[in-house]
PAZAPA-4460 file (N, C-alpha, C; in steps of 0.05 Angstrom, whole numbers, plus 32768, in hexadecimal, padded with zeros to 4 digits):
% residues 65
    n_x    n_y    n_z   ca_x   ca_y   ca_z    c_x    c_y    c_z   seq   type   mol
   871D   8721   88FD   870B   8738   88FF   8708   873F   891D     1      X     A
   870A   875F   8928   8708   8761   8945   86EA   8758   894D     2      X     A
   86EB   875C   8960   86CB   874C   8974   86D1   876B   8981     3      X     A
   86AC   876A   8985   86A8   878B   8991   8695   8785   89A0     4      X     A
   8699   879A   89B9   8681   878E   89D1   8663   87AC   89CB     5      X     A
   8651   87AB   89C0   8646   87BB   89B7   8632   87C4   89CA     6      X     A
   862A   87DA   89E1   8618   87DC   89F6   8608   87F4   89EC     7      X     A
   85EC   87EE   89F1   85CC   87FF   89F2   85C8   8803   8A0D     8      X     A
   85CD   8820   8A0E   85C5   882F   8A25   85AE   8839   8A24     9      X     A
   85A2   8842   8A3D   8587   884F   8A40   858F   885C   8A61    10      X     A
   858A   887E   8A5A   8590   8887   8A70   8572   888F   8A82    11      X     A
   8578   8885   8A9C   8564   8886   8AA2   8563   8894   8ACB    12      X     A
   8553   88A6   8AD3   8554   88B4   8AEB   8548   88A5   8B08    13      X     A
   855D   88A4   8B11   8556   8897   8B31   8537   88A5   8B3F    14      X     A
   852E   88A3   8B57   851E   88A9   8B66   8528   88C3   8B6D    15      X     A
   8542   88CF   8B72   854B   88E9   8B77   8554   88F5   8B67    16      X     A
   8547   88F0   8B4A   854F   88F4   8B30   8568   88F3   8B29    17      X     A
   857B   88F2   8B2F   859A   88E9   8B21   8593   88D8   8B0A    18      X     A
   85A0   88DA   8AFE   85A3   88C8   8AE4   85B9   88B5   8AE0    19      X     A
   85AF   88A1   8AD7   85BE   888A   8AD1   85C4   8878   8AB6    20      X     A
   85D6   8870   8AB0   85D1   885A   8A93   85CD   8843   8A9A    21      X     A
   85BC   8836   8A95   85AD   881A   8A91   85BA   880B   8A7F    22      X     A
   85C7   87F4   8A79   85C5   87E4   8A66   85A5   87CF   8A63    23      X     A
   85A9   87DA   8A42   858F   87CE   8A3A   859C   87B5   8A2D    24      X     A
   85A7   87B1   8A1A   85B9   8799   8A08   85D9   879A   8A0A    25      X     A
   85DF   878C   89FE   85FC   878A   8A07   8604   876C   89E7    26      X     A
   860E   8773   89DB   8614   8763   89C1   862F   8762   89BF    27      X     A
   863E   874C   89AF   8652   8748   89A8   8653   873E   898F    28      X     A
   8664   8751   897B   865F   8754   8965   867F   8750   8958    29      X     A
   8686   8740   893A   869D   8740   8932   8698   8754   891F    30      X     A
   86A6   8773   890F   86B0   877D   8909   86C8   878A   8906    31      X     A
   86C2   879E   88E2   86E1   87A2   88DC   86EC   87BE   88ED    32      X     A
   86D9   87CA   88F5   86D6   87E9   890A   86C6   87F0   8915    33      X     A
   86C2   8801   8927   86AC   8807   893B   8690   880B   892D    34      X     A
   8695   881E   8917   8675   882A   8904   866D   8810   8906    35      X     A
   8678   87FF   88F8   866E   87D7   88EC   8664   87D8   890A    36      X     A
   8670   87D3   8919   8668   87BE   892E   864B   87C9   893F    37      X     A
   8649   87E5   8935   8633   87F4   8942   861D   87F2   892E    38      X     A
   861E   87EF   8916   8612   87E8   8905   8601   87CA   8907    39      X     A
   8616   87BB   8909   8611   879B   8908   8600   8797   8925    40      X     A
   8602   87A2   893A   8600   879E   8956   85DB   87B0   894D    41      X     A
   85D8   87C2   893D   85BD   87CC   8941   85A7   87BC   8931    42      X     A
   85B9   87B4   891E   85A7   879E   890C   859D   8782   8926    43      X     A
   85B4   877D   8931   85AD   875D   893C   8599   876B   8956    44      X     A
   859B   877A   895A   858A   878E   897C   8573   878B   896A    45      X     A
   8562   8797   894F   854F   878E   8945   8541   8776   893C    46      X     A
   854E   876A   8938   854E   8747   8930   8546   873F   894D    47      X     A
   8554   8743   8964   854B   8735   897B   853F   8742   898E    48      X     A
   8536   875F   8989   8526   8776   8994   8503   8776   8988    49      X     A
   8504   8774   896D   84EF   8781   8954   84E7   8798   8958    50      X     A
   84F8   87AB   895D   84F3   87C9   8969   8513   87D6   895C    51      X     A
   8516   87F1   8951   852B   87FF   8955   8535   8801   896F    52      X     A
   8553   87FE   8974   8563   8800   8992   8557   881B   8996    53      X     A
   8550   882E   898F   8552   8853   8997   8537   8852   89A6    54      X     A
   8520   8839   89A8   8510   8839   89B4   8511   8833   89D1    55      X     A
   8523   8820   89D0   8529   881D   89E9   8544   881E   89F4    56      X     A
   8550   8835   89EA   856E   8838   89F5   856F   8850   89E8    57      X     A
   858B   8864   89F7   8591   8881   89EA   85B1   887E   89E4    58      X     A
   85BB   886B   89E9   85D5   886B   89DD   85E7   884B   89D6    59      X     A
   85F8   8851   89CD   85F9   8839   89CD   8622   883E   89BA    60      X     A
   862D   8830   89CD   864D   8831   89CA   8660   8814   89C4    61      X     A
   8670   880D   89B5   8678   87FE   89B5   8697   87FA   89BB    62      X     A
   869E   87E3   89C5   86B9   87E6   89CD   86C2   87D1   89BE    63      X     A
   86E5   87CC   89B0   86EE   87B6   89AF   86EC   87A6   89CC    64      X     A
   86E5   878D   89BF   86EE   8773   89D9   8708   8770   89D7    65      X     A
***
């Protein structure tokens, strides 16, 4: 089964307002495709969050490892 590196972003504005993405979490997840692994990766972000990720993050992308 592939391993997927699953990241929670939160974009957030410097002092001269530019904007930036933050990593908030960062998971590593075995699934059969990206949906799964974004899936599986939001469940465990709750489990070890007790909050929905969308509270504290605005995106969130996964890559194969």
């Amino acid at each position: 089964m592939p391993r997927w590196c699953v990241t929670f972003y939160k974009t957030i504005s410097d002092d001269t307002g530019h904007e930036h993405r933050a990593v908030q979490k960062e998971l590593t997840v075995l699934a059969e495709d990206r949906d799964a692994a974004i899936e599986e990766a939001e469940r465990l972000y709750v489990l070890a969050e007790r909050c929905d990720w969308r509270l504290r993050a605005d995106a969130v992308v996964a890559e194969e490892a």
